[in-house]
C-alpha positions in Angstrom: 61.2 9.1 40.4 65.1 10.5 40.5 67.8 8.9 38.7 71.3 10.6 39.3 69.4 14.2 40.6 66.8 13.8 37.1 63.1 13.6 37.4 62.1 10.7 35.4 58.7 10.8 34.6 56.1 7.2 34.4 52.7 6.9 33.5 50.0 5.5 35.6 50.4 2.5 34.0 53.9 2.5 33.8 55.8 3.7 30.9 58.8 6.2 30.8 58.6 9.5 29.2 61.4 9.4 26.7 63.4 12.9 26.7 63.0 12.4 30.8 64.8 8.9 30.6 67.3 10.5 27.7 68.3 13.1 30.3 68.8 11.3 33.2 71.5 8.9 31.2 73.1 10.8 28.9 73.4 13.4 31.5 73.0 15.9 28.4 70.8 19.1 28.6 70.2 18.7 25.3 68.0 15.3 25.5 65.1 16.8 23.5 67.6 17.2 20.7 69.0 13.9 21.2 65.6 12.4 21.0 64.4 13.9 17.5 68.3 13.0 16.3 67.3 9.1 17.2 63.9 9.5 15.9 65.3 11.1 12.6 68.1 8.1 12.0 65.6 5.7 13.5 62.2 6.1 12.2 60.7 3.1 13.6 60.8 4.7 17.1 57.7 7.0 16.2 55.8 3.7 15.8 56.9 2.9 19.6 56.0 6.0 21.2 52.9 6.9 22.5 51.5 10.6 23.3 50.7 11.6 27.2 49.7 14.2 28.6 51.6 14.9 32.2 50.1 17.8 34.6 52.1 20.8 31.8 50.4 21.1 28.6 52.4 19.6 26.7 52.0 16.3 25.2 55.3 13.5 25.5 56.4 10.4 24.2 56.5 7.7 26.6 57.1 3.8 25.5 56.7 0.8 27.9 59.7 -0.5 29.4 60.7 -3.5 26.0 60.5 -0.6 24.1 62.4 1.6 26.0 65.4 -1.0 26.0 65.2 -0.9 22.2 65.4 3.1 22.2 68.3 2.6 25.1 70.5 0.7 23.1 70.1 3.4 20.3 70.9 6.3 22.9 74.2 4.4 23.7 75.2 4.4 20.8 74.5 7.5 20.0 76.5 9.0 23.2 79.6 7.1 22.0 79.1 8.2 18.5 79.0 12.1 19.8 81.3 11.9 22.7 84.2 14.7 22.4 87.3 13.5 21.4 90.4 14.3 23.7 
C-alpha cells in the first residue's frame, strides 16, 4: 500500500510495520530514529510490537491497527515536540 508516495508495509493478517507507517506521516527520512526515540521515552511500546519477517532479511515491528493508534498519538506528539521553530 502507498500513503503520500510511501510504501507502507501489512502483514498477511493485517498489521502495519511501524517505521513504514512512521515514514509515510511524519514524512521524515529519519523514521527509524524516530521509532527507537518513541520506544526509548515509551517503553511500553516494545510490549506492542511484534517481530516479522518481510521478503528482506530483516526482521520489523509491526502492531495491529488499536495499537498502532496508541503509537500514532505518540508520533504526533513527538512531530510537534521536534518541529523547527521559525
Amino acid at each position: 500500500m502507498k500513503l503520500d508516495g510511501d510504501r507502507v508495509r501489512f502483514t498477511p493478517d493485517g498489521k502495519i510495520a511501524v517505521v513504514d507507517a512512521i515514514k509515510a506521516l511524519s514524512a521524515s527520512e529519519g523514521a527509524e530514529r524516530i521509532w527507537e526515540s518513541l520506544k526509548e521515552d515509551r517503553p511500553e511500546f516494545r510490549a506492542l510490537c511484534q517481530g516479522y519477517k518481510f521478503k528482506n532479511d530483516k526482521t520489523d515491528s509491526v502492531v495491529d491497527g488499536k495499537d498502532w493508534e496508541k503509537i500514532e498519538d505518540a508520533l504526533l506528539d513527538y512531530i510537534l515536540d521536534h518541529r523547527p521553530t521559525a
